[in-house]
N, C-alpha and C positions, 0 to 999 in steps of 0.2 A: 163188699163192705169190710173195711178193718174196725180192728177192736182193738183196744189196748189192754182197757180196763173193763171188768163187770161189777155189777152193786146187786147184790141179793136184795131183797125184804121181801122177810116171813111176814106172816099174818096172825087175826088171831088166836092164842093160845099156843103159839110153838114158840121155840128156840132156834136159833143156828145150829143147834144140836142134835135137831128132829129130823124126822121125815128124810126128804131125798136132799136137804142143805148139805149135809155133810159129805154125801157121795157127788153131786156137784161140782162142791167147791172143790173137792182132788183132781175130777175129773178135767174142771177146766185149769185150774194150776198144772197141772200133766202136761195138757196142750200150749201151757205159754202164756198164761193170761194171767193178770194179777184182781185176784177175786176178792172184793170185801163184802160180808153178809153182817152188817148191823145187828148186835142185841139190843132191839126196845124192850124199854123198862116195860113191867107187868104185864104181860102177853094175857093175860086172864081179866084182867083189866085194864085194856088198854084206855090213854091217854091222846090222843091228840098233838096236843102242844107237847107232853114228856116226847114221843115219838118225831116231830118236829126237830127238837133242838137236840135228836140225835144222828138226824139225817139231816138237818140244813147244810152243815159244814161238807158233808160229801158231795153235796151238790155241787154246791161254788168252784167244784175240781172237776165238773162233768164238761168234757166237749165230745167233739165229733167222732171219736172215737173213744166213746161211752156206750156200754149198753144196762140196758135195767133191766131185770126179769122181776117179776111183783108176782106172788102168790096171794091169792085171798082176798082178803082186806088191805094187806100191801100193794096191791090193787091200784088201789081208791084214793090207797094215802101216797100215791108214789106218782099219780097224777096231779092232786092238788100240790103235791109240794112242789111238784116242774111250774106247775102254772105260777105259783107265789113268789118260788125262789129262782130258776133256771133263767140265765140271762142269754146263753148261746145256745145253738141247738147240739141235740145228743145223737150219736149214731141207730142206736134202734132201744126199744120196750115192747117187752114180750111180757104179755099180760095170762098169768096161770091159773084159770078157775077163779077169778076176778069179779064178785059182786058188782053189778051198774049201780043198784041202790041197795038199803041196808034189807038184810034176808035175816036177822033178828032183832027180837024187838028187847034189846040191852043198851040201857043209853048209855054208855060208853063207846059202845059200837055204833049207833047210830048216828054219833058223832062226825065221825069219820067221812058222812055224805054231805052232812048240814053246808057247807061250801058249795056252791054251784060252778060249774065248771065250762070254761070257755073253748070249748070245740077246735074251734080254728084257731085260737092262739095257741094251744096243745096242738094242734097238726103241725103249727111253724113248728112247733121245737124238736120233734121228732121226725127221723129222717126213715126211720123203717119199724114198725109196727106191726107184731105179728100176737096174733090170741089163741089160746088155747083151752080146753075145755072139753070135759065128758058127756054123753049125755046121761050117762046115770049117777052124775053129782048127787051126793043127796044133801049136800046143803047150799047149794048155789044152782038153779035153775040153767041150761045150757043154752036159754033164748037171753040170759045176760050177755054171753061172748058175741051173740046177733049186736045186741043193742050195740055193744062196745063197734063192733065193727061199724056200723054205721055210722056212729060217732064218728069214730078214728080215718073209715078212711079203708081199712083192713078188710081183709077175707078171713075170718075165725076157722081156725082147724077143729072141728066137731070131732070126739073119735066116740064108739061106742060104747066104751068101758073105760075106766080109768079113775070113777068117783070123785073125791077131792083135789085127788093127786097127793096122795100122804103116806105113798111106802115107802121104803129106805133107797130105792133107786127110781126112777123116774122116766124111763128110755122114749117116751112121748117128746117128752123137752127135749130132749136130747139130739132125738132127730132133728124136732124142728129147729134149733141150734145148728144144726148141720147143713140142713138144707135152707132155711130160710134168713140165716143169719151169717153164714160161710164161718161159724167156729169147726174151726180143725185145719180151715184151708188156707194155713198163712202163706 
């Protein structure tokens, strides 16, 4: 699989600033790839629609060699906006510690689910789907990345330890980026 392009989205309460975003996105600018990671507005409260109308336009630039990596909530939101907006299919989404349904009870947050989501017309649009997840998340249960796989289609990479996924580097992704996505092997 080629990549041209990668689209980050964080989740709630971070920045492009946080966590392993910033180590990421050098990492894969290093190797050749032109990496955008979206700031949605209020990450502490997130919006929906504000979050939307800052990702739609990215979308409308995704084709077949497109990939999305979704953290979190970005998740959630990064599937409903394929399913709304995405008119071709995308080369892959690697979904990171990815709530199936809302795991607090914040209706701003809970927002983000209230859409229902059309299985098979999300498997046309993605052409490789890979999940990942810890089992000692302590805010995202690690039988989400099951569900998601079922859904999707995918075999979820379970690893032992790994929580969130919210340190400054992230070598879980990274592999799986390597091995299950061919970044590095242009």
């Amino acid at each position: 699989m080629r990549f041209s392009n990668i689209t980050i989205f964080h989740g709630y309460g971070v920045t492009p600033e946080k966590m392993w975003f910033p180590w990421i996105h050098r990492e894969l600018e290093r190797l050749g790839y032109a990496v955008n990671i979206p700031a949605f507005p209020e990450p502490l409260r997130p919006d929906y629609r504000k979050w939307h109308r800052v990702a739609a336009p990215l979308v409308r630039r995704w084709d077949a060699q497109s990939l999305v990596i979704a953290h979190s909530v970005g998740g959630a939101f990064a599937l409903r906006l394929m399913q709304s907006e995405l008119k071709t299919p995308i080369g892959g989404l690697l979904l990171v510690s990815s709530p199936f349904t809302a795991t607090l009870n914040v209706k701003p947050y809970v927002r983000f689910f209230a859409q229902p989501l059309d299985w098979k017309k999300i498997r046309g649009l993605v052409k490789n789907v890979g999940i990942i997840h810890a089992m000692n998340d302590p805010l995202v249960p690690y039988d989400h990345a099951v569900r998601y796989g079922e859904a999707l289609g995918a075999k979820p990479i379970i690893i032992p330890k790994g929580g969130h996924f919210t340190e400054k580097k992230c070598l879980p992704l990274m592999r799986t980026l390597r091995k299950d996505f061919g970044i590095g092997q242009r």
